[in-house]
C-alpha positions in Angstrom: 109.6 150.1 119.6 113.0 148.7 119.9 114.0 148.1 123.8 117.1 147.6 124.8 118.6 144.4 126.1 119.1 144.3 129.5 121.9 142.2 131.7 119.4 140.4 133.0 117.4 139.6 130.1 121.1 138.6 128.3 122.0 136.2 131.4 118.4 134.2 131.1 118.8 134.0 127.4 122.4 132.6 128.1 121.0 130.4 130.7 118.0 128.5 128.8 120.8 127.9 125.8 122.8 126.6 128.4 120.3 124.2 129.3 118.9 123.6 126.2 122.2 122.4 124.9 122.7 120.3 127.6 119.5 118.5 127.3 120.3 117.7 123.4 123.3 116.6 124.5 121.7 114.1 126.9 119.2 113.4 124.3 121.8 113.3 121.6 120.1 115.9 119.7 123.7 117.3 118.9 126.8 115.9 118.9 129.8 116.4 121.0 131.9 118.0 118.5 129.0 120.1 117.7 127.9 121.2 120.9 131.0 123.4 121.1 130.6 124.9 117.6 127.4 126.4 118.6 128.4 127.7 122.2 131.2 129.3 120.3 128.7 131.1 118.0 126.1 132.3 120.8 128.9 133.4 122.7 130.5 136.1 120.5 127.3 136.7 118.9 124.9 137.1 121.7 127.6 139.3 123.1 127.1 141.5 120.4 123.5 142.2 120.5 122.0 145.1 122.2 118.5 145.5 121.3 115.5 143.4 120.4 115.8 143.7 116.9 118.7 142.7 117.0 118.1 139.7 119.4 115.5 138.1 117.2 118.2 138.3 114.3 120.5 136.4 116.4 117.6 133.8 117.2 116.5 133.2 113.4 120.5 132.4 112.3 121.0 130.5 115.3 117.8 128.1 114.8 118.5 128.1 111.4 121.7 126.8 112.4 121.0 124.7 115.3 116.9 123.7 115.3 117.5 122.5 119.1 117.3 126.2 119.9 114.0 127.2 118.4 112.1 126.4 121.8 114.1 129.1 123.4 113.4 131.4 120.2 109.4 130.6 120.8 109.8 131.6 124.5 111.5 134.9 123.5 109.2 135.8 120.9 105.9 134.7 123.6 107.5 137.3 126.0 108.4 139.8 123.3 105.1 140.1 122.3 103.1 140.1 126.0 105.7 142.8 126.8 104.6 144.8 123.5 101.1 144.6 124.3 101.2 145.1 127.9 103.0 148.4 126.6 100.2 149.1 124.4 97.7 148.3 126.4 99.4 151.1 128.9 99.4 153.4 126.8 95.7 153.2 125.4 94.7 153.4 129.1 96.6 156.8 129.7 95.1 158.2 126.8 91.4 156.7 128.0 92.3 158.4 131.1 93.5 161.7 129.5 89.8 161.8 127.9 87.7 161.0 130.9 89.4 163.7 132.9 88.7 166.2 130.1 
């Protein structure tokens, strides 16, 4: 099931690069003349994506071209998945329901 991405989901996303960047920054994990290369590419990227599929396509080329990002991939994909089984899990009980009540 592909969701849509929401504004809000968007603007966290935007948020933990934000501060991921600016951590490896600090750490010097990336370089200053980097550091802007790879704002520039999650900008008009991430702007471009509008559903999950689509999201974790954006995460793989971004960590494959910045690794300092794959934490915030991992986090992604950890929610992704407890929202897909939280989903299924809703669905089984409706259908466990539908059965007792017939």
């Amino acid at each position: 099931m592909d969701q849509k991405l929401t504004d809000e989901e968007r603007d966290k996303i935007y948020d933990d690069l934000a501060d991921t960047m600016i951590d490896a920054l600090g750490k010097g994990f990336i370089s200053d003349e980097e550091a802007p290369n790879s704002s520039k590419y999650i900008l008009e990227a991430l702007d471009n994506v509008k559903i999950q599929s689509e999201l974790d396509k954006f995460f793989q080329d971004l960590c494959n071209r910045w690794k300092i990002y794959k934490p915030v991939y991992d986090k992604f994909k950890a929610k992704l998945m407890k929202k897909t089984d939280e989903l299924k899990m809703n669905e089984i009980t409706s259908k466990l329901n539908q059965l007792i009540q017939n």
